[in-house]
N, C-alpha and C positions, 0 to 999 in steps of 0.2 A: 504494500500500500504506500502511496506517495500524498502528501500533504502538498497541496495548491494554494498559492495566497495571493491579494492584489486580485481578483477577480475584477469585472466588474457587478455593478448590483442588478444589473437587469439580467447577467445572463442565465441559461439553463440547463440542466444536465444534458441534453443532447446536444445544444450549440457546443458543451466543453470538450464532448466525447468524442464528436465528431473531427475537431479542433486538434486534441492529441493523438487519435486516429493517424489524422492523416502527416503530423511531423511523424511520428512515429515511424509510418512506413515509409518514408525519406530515406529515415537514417538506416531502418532494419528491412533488409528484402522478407517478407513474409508475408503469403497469403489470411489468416487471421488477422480478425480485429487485436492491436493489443492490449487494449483497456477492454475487461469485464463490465464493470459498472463505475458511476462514480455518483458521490454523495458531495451536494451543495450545505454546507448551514446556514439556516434558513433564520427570518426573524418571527418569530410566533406569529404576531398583531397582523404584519404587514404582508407574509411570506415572501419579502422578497431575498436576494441572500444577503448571506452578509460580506463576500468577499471572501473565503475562504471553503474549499473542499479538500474531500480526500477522491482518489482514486484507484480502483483496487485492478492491476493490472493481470494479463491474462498469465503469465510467466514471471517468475523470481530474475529470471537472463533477461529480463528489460526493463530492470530496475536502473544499472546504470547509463541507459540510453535515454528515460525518461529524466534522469538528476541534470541529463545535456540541454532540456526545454527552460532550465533558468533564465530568466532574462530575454524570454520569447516575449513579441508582441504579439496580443490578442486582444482584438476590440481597442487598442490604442492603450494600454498597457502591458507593463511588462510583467511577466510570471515572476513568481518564488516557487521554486520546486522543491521540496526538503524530501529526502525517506523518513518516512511515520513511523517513530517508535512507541511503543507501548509505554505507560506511564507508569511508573512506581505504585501507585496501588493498587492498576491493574495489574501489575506483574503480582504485587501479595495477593490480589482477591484470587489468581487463576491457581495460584501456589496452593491455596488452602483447598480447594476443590478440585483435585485431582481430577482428570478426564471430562473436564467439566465441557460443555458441547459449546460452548461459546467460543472458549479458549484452544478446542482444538482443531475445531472444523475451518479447513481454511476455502471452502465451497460458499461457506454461509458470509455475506456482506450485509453487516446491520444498517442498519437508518435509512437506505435507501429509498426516494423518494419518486414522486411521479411528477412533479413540478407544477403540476396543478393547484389554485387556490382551490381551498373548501366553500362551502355556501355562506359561511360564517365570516368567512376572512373577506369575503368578498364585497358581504355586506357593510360590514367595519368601514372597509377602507372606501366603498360609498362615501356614508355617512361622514367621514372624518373629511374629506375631500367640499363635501357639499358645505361642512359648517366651515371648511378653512375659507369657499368662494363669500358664504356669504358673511363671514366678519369682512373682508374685503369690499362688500359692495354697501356694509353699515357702515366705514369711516370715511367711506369715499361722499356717500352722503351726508355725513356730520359734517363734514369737513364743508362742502356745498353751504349747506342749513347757516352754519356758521355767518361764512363770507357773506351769506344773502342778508343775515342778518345786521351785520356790519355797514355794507352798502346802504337797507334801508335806513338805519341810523344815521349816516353823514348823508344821507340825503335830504334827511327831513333838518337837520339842522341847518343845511344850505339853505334849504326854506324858509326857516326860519330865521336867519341872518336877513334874507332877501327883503323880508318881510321890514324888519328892523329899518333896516338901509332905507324903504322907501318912506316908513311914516317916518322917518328924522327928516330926510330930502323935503317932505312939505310941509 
């Protein structure tokens, strides 16, 4: 598995796959895809990503062909490619559970996603979108209301100056 960073946030697991797919087979003559699957993280609220996946490749032998995609541009960014290590408490959590299917099965790729919003997320970002246009089109109106009210005020005082001006004149 390889660790991807610098993404950007709109993209999606097929636009990335497809993406390493094809350096991939540049550098390596091989009929197979060499990326398996790859995993975007995503933002709950928003779904969008956040800039960072992992990549679970088809072979351990294109590992060091993928660590070569450093500093590729894609979408007008450049990659971070790292090899993904396991963290210190998963290394203890898999220690103490021996044979445990998570930690041995290297077929199985967790988190994988479909890149699709849910009806929920969908909705969310509706509604956050609509209240963001319309405080937008309330201060734009305040703002209006204001100055009209400004205006009418020095205008009635011109009147009232005028006013002035003419009963002193006779």
């Amino acid at each position: 598995t390889v660790f991807v960073g610098n993404l950007p946030f709109s993209s999606a697991e097929e636009t990335v796959m497809a993406f390493i797919n094809a350096e991939m087979r540049k550098k390596v003559k091989g009929k197979g895809p060499a990326v398996e699957a790859v995993r975007l993280v995503r933002d709950k609220s928003t779904n969008l990503c956040k800039g960072i996946g992992y990549i679970l490749l088809s072979s351990t032998d294109l590992l060091e062909t993928a660590l070569l995609l450093d500093g590729k541009l894609f979408e007008k960014r450049k990659l971070r490619v790292n090899r993904c290590e396991r963290s210190e408490k998963l290394k203890k959590k898999n220690d103490k559970k021996p044979g445990s299917a998570k930690g041995s099965s290297s077929n199985s790729f967790e988190g994988a996603r479909t890149g699709k919003l849910r009806d929920g997320a969908k909705i969310r970002l509706r509604k956050k979108k609509n209240d963001q246009l319309l405080k937008k089109k309330n201060t734009v109106s305040k703002r209006k209301r204001n100055a009209q009210k400004e205006s009418r005020k020095e205008r009635q005082f011109r009147k009232k100056q005028k006013k002035e001006n003419k009963t002193t004149i006779r």
